[in-house]
Structure formats: C-alpha cells, structure tokens
DSSP file (Angstrom, degrees, kcal/mol; ACC not computed):
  #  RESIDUE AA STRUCTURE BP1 BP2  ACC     N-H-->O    O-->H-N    N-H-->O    O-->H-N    TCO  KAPPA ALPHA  PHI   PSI    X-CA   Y-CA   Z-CA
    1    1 A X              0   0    0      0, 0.0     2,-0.3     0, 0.0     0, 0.0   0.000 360.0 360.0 360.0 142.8    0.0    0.0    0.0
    2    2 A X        -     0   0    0      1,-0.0     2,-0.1     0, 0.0     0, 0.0  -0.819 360.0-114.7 -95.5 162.5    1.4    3.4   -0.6
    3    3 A X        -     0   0    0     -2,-0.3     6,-0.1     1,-0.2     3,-0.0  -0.259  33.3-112.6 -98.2 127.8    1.6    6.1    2.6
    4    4 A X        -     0   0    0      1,-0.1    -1,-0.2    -2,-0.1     0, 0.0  -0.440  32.1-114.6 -65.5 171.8   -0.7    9.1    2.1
    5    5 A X  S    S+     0   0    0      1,-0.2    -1,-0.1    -2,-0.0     4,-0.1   0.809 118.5  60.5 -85.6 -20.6    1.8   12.1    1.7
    6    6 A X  S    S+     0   0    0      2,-0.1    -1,-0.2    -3,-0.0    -3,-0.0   0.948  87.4  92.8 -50.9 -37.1    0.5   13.6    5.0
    7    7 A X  S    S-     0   0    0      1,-0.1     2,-0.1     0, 0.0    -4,-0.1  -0.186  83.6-122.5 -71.4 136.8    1.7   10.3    6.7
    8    8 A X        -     0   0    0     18,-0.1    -1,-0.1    19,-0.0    -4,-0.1  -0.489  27.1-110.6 -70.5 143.5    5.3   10.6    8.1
    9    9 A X        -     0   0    0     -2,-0.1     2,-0.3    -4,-0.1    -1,-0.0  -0.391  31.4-174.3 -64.0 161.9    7.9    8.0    6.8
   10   10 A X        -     0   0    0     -2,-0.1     2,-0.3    16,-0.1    16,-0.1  -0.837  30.9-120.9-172.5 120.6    9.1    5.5    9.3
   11   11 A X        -     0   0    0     -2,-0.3     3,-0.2     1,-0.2    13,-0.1  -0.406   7.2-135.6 -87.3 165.0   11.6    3.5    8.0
   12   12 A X  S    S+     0   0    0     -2,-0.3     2,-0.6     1,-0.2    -1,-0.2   0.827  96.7  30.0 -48.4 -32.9   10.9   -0.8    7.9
   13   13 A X  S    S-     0   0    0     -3,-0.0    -1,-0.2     0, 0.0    -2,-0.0  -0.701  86.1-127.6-147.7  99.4   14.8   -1.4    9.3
   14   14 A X        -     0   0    0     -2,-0.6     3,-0.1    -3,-0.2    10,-0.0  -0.274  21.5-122.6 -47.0 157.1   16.9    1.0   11.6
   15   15 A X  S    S-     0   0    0      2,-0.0     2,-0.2    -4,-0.0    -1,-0.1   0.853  89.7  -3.2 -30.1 -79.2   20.0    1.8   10.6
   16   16 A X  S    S-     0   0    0      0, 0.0     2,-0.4     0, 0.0     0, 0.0  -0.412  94.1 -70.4-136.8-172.3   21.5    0.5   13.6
   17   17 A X        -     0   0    0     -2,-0.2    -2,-0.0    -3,-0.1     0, 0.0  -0.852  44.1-154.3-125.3 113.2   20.4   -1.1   16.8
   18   18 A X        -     0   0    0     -2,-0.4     2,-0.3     4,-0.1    -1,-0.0  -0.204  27.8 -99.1 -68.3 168.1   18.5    1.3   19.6
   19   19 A X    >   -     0   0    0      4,-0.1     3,-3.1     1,-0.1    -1,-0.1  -0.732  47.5 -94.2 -76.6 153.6   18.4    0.7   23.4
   20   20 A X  T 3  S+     0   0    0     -2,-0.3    -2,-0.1     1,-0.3    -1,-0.1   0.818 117.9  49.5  -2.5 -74.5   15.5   -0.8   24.6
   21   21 A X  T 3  S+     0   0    0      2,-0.0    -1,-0.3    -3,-0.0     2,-0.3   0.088  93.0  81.5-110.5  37.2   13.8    2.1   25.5
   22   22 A X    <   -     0   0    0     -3,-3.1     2,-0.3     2,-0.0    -4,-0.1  -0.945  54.2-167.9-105.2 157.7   14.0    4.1   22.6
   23   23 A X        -     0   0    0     -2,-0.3     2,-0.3    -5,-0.0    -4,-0.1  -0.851  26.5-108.2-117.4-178.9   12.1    4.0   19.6
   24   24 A X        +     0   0    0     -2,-0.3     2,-0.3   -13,-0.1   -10,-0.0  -0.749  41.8 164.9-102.9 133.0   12.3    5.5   16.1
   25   25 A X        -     0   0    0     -2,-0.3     2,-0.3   -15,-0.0   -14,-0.1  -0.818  43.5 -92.2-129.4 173.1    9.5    8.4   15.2
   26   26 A X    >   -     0   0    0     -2,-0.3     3,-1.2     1,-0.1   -16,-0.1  -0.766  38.7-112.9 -80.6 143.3    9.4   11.0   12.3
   27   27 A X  G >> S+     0   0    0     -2,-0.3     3,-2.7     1,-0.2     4,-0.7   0.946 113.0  69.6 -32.5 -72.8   11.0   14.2   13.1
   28   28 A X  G 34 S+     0   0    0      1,-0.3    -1,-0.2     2,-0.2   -20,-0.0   0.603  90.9  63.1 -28.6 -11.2    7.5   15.9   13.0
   29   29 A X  G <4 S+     0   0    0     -3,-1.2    -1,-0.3     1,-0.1    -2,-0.2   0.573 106.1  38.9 -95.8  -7.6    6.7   14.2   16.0
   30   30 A X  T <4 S+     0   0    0     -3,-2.7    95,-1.9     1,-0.1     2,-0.3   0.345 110.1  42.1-139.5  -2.4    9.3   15.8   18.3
   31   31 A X  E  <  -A  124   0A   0     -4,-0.7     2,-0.3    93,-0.3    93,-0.2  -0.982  61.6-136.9-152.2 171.0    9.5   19.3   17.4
   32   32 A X  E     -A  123   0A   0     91,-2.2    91,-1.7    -2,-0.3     2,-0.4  -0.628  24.4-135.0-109.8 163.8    7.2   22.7   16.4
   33   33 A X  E     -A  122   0A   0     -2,-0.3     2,-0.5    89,-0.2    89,-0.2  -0.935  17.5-158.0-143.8 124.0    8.1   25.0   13.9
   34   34 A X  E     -A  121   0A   0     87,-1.2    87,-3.0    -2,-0.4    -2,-0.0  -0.927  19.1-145.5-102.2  98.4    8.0   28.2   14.1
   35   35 A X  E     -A  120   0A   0     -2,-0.5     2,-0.4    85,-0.2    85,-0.2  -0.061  37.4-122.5 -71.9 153.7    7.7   31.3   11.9
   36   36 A X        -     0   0    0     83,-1.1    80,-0.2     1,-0.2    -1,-0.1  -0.644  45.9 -68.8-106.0 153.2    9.9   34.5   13.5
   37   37 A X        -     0   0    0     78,-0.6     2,-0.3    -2,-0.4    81,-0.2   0.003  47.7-140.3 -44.0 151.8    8.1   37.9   14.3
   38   38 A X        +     0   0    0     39,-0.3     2,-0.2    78,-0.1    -1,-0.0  -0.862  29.5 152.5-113.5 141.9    6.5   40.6   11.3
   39   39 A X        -     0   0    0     -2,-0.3    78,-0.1    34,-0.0     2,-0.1  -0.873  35.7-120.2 174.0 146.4    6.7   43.8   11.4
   40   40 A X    >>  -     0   0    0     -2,-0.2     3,-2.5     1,-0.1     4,-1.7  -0.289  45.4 -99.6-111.0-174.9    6.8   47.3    9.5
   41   41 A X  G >4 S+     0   0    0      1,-0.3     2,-2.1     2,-0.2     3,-1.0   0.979 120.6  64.4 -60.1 -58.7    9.4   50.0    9.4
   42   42 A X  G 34 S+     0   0    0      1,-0.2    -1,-0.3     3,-0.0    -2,-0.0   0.307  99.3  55.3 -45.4  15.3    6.9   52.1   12.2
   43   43 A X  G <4 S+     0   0    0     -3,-2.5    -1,-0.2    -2,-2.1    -2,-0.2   0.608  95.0  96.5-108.0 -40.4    7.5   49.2   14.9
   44   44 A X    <<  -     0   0    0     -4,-1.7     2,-0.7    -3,-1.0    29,-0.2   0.020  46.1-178.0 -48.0 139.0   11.3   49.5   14.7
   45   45 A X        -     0   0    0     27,-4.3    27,-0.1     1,-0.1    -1,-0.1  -0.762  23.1-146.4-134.1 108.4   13.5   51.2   16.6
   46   46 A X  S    S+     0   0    0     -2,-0.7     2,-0.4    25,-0.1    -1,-0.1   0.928  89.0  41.1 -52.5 -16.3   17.6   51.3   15.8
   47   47 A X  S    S-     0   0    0     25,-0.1     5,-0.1    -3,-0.1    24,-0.0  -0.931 100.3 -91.3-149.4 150.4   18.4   51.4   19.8
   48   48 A X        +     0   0    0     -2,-0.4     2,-0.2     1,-0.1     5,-0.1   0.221  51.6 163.5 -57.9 174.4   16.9   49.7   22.6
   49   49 A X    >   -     0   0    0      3,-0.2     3,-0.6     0, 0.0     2,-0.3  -0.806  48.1 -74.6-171.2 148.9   14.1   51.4   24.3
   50   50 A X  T 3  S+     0   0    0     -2,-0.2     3,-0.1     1,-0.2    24,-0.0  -0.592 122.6  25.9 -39.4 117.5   11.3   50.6   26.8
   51   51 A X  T 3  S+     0   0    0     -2,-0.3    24,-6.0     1,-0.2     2,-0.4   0.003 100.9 100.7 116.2 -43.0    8.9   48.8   24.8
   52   52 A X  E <   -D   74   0B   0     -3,-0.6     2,-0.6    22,-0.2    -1,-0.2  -0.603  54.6-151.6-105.0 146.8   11.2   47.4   22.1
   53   53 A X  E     -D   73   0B   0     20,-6.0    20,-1.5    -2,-0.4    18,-0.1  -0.841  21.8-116.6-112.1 134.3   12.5   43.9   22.0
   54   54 A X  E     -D   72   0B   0     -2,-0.6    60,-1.1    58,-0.3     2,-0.3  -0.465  36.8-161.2 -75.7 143.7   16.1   42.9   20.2
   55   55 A X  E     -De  71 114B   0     16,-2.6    16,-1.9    58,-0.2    60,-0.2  -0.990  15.5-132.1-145.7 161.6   15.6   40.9   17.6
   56   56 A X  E     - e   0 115B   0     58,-2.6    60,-2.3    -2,-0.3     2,-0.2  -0.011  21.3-163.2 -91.1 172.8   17.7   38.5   15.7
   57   57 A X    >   -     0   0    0     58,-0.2     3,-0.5     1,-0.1    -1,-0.1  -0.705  42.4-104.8-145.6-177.6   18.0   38.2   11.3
   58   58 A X  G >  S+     0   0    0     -2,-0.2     3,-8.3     1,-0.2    -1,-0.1   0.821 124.8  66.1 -83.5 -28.2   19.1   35.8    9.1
   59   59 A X  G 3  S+     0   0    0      1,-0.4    -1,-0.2    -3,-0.1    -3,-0.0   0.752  95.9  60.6 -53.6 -24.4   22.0   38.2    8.8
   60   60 A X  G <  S+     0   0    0     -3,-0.5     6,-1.7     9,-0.1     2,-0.8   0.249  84.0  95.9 -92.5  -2.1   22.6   37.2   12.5
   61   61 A X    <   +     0   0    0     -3,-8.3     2,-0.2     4,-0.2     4,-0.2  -0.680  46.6 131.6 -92.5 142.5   23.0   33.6   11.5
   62   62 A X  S    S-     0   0    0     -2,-0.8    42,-0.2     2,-0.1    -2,-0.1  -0.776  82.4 -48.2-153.5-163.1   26.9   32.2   11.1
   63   63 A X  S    S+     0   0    0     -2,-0.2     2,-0.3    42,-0.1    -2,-0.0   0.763 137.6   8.1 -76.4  -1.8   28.8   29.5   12.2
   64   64 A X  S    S-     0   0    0     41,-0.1     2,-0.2    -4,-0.0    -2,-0.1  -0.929 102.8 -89.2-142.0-176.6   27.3   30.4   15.8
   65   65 A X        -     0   0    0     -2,-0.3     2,-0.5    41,-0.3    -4,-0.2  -0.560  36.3-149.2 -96.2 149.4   24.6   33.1   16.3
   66   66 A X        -     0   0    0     -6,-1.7    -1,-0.0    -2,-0.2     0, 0.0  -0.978  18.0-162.4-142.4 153.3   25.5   36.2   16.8
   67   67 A X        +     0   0    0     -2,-0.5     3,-0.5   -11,-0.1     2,-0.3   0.057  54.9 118.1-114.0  26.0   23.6   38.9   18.9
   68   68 A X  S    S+     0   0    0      1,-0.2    -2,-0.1    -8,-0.1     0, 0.0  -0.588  83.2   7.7 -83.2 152.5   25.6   42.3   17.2
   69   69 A X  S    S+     0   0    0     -2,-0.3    -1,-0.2     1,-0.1     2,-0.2   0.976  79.6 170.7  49.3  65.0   23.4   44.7   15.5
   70   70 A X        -     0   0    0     -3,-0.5     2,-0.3   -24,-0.1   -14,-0.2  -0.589  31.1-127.6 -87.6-176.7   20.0   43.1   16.4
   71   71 A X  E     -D   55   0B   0    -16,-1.9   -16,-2.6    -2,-0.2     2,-0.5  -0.750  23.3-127.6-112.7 160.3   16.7   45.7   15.3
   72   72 A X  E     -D   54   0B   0     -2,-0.3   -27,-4.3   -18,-0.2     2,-0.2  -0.971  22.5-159.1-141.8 143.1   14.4   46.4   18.0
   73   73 A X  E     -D   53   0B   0    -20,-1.5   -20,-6.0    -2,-0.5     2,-0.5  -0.582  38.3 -93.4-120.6 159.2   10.6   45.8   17.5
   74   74 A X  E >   -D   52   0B   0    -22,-0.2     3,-1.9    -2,-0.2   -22,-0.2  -0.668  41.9-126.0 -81.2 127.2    8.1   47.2   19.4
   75   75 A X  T 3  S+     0   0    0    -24,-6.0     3,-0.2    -2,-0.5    -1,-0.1   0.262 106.2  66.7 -41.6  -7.7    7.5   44.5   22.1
   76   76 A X  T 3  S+     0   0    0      1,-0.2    -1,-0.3   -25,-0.1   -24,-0.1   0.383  89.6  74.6-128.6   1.9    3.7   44.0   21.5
   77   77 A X  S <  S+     0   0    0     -3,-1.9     2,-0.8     2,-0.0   -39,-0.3   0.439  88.3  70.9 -54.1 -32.9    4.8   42.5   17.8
   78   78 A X        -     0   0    0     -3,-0.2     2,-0.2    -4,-0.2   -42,-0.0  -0.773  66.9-147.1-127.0 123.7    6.0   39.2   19.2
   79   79 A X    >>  -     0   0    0     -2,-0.8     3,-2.5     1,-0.1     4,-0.6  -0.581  38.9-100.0 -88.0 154.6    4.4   36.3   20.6
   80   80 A X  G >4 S+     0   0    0      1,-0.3     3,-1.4    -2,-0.2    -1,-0.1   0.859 122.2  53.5 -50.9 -38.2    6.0   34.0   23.5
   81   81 A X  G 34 S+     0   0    0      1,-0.2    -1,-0.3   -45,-0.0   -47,-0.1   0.644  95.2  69.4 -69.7  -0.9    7.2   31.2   20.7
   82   82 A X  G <4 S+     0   0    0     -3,-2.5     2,-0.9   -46,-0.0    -1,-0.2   0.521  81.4 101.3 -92.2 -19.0    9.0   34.0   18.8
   83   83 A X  S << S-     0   0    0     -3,-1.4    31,-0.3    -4,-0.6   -28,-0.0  -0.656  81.0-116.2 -73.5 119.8   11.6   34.2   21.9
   84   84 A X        -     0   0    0     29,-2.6     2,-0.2    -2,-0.9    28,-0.2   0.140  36.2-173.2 -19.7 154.0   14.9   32.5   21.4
   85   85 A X    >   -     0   0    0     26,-0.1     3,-1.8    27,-0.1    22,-0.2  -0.819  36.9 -88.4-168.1 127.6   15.4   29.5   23.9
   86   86 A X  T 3  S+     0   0    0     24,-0.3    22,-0.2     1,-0.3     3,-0.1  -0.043 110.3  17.4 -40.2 137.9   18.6   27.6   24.4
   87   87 A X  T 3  S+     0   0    0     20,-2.0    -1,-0.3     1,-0.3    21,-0.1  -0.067  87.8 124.5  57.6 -14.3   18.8   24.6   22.0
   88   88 A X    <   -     0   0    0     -3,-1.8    19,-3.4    18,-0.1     2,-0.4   0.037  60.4-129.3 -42.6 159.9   16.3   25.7   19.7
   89   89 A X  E     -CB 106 122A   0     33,-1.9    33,-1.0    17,-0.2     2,-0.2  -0.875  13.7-152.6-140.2 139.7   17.7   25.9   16.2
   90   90 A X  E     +CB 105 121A   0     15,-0.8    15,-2.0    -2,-0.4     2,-0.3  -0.588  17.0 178.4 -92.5 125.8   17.4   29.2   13.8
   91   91 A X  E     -CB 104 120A   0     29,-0.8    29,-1.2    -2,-0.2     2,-0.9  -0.825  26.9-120.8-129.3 161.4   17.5   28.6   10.1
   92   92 A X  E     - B   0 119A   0     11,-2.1    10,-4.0    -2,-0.3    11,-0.3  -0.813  20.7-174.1-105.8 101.8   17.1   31.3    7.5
   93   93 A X        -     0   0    0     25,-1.2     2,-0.3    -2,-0.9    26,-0.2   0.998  66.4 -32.2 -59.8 -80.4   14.3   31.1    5.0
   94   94 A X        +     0   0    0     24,-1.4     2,-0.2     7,-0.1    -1,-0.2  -0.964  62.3 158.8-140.0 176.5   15.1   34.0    2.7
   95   95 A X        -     0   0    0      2,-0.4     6,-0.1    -2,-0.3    -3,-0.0  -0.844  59.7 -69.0-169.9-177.9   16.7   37.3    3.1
   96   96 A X  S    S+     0   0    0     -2,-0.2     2,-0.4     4,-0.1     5,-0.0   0.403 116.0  61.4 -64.0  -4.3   18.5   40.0    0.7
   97   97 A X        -     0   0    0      1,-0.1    -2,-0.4     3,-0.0   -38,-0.0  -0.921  68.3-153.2-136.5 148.6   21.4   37.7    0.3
   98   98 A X  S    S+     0   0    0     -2,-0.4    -1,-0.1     2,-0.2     3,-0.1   0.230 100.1  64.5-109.1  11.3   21.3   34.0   -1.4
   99   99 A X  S    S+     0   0    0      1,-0.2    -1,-0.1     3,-0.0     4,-0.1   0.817 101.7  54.2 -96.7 -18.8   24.5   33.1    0.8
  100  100 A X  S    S+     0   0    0      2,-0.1     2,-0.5     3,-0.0    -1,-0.2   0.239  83.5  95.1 -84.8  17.3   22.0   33.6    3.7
  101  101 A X  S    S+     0   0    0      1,-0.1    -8,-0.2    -6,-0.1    -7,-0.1  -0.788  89.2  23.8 -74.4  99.5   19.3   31.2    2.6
  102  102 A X  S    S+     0   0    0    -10,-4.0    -1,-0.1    -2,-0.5    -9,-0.1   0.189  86.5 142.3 126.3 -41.5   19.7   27.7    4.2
  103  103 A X        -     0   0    0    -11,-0.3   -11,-2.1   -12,-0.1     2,-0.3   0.009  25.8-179.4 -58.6 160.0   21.6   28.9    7.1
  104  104 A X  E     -C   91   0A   0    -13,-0.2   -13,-0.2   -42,-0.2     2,-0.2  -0.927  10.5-178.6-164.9 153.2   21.0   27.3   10.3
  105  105 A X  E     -C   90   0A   0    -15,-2.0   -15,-0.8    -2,-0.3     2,-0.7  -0.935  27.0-127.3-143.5 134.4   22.4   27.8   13.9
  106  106 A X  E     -C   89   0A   0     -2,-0.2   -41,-0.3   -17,-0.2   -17,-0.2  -0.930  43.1-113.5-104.9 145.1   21.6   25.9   17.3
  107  107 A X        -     0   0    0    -19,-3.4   -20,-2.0    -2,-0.7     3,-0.1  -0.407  25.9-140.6 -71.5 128.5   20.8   28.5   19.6
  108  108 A X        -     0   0    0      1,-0.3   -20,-0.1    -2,-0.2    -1,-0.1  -0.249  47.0 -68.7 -72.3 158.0   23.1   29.2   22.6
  109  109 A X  S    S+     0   0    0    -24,-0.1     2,-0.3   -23,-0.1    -1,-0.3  -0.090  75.9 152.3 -61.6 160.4   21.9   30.1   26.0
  110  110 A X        -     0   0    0     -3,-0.1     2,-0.3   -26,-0.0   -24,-0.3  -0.972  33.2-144.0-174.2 159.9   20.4   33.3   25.5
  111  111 A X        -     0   0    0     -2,-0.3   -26,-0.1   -26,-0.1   -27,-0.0  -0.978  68.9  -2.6-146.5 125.6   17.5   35.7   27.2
  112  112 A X  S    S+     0   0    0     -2,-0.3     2,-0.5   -28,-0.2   -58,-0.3   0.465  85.6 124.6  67.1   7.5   14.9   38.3   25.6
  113  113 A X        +     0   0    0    -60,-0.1   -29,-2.6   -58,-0.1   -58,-0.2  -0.886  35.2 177.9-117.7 135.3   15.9   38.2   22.3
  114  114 A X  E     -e   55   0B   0    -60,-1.1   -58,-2.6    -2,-0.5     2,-0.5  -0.064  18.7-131.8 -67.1-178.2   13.0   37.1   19.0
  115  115 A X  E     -e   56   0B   0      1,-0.3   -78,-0.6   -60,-0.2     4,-0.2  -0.944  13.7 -79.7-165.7-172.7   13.5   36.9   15.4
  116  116 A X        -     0   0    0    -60,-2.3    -1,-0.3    -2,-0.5   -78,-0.1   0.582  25.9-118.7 -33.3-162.7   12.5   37.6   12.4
  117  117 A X  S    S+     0   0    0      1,-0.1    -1,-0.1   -82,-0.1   -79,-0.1   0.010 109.7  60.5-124.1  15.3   10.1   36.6    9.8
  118  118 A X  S    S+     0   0    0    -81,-0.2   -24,-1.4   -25,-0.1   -25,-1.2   0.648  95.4  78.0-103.3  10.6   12.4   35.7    7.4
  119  119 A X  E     - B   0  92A   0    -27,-0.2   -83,-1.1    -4,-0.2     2,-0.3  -0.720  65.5-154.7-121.7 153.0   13.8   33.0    9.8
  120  120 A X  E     -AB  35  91A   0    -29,-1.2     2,-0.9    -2,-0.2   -29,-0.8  -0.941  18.0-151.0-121.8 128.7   11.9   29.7   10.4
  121  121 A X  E     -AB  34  90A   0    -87,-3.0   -87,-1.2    -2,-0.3     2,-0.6  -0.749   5.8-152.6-107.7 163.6   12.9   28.1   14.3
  122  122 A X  E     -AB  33  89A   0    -33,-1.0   -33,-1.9    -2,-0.9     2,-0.4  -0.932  15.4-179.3-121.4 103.6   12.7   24.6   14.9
  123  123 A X  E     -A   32   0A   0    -91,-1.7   -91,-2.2    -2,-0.6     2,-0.4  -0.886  22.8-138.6-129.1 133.2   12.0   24.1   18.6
  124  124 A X  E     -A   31   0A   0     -2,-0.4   -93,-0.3   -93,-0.2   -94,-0.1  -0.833  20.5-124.3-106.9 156.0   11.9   20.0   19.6
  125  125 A X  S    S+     0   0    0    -95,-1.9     2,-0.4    -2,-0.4    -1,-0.2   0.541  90.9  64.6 -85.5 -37.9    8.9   19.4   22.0
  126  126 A X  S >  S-     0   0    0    -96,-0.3     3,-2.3     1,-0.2    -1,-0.2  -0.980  70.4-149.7-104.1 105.1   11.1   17.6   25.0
  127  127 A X  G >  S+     0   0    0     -2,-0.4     3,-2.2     1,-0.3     4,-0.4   0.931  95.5  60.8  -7.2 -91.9   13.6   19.8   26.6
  128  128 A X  G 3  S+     0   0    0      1,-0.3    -1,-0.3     2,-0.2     4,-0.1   0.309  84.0  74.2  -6.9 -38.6   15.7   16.9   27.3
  129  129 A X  G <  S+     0   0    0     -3,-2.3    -1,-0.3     1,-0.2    -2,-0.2   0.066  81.7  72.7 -80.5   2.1   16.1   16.1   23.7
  130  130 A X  S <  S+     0   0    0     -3,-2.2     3,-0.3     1,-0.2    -1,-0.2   0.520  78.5  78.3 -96.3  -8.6   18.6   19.4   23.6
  131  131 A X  S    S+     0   0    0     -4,-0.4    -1,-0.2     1,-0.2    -2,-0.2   0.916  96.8  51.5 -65.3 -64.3   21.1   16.8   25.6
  132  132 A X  S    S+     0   0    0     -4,-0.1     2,-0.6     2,-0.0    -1,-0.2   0.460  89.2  89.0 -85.9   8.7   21.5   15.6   21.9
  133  133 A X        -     0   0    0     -3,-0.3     2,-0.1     2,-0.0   -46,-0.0  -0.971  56.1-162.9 -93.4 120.3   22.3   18.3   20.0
  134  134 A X              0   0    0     -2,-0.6    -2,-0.0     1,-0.0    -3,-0.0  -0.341 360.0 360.0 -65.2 170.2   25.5   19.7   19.4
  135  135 A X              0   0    0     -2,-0.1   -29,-0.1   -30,-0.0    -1,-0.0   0.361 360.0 360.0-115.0 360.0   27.0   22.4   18.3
C-alpha cells in the first residue's frame, strides 16, 4: 500500500540497533516549527528602548549566532514562541542575500531576544532532547 503524503515515513529497518527504550519516530513528531516575528518600518527602533524587543535576522546567523546589530521591535509584535530559547535551532528562509538562505544555527543560551520573519525556528517538544544536540 502506498503512505498518504501527509503520513510521516518511518523507515521498515533501523540503521542500527536502539536501546531498549528508545524507539524510532518522524522528526515531525518531536519538534514545532515556528515562523519569527513581522513587522513594518513604524515598529522599529535602531536602539533599545522601553517597549522594544532585540531581535535577531538571518543576517545574524553564522557558524554560531551572533547577537551584534540586532533591530528592535516594538515588544507588543511578538508572541511568546517568537523568543529565542537555548537549543532551539534558527534557520534562514530568505533574506537579501542568497548566501544567507539555508543557514541554520543551534541556539546558545540566551534571554529576551525574538526573530525575524524571514527565519523559520525549529524548537523539539522535550527539553531533554537538547542533551543531543551539538554544536
């Protein structure tokens, strides 16, 4: 029978041999994905303020994330999944540049800062599961 396309793959034969008490899932099953904050030139502010929150760009993605020149958005723009959170990881959907397209970063600890809406995050569902990410 073939898989509707909705249905996640799961392959017939690990790779290799789990412990016991793991199994194998689809990726969809363990993390949310997340679109980064919108927002027009009249929310922005070039230096922090009361009100405004820094937030991060694709432009901010490299081989680690970096938190220089963030923009700062009027705080009332951003919803609580739009904050940065240790292990999340920040990928760049598109931007002005086609070398930033692709990029992707796992996030370090870090506090109070969002980002954009050209940036997509990938936030996995169990805390715990950040034990198995590297950088």
């Amino acid at each position: 029978l073939r898989k509707e396309q909705n249905e996640p793959a799961i392959p017939d034969t690990t790779p290799y041999n789990l412990p016991a008490s793991w199994r194998w899932i689809p990726f969809g099953e363990m993390h949310w994905l997340t679109r980064g904050v919108t927002y027009t030139k009249s929310d922005v502010s070039k230096l922090p303020e009361d009100g405004y929150t820094p937030l991060l760009t694709a432009n901010n993605i490299g081989e680690k994330l970096s938190f220089d020149n963030p923009v700062y958005v009027r705080s009332e723009r951003i919803g609580d999944e739009q904050y940065l959170r240790l292990g999340d990881f920040l990928t760049s959907l598109s931007s002005g540049s086609k070398h930033l397209v692709g990029k992707a970063v796992l996030v370090p600890p870090v506090s109070g800062f969002a980002f954009g809406g050209f940036c997509r995050l990938i936030r996995l569902f169990e805390q715990e599961c950040t034990g198995f990410t590297a950088t």
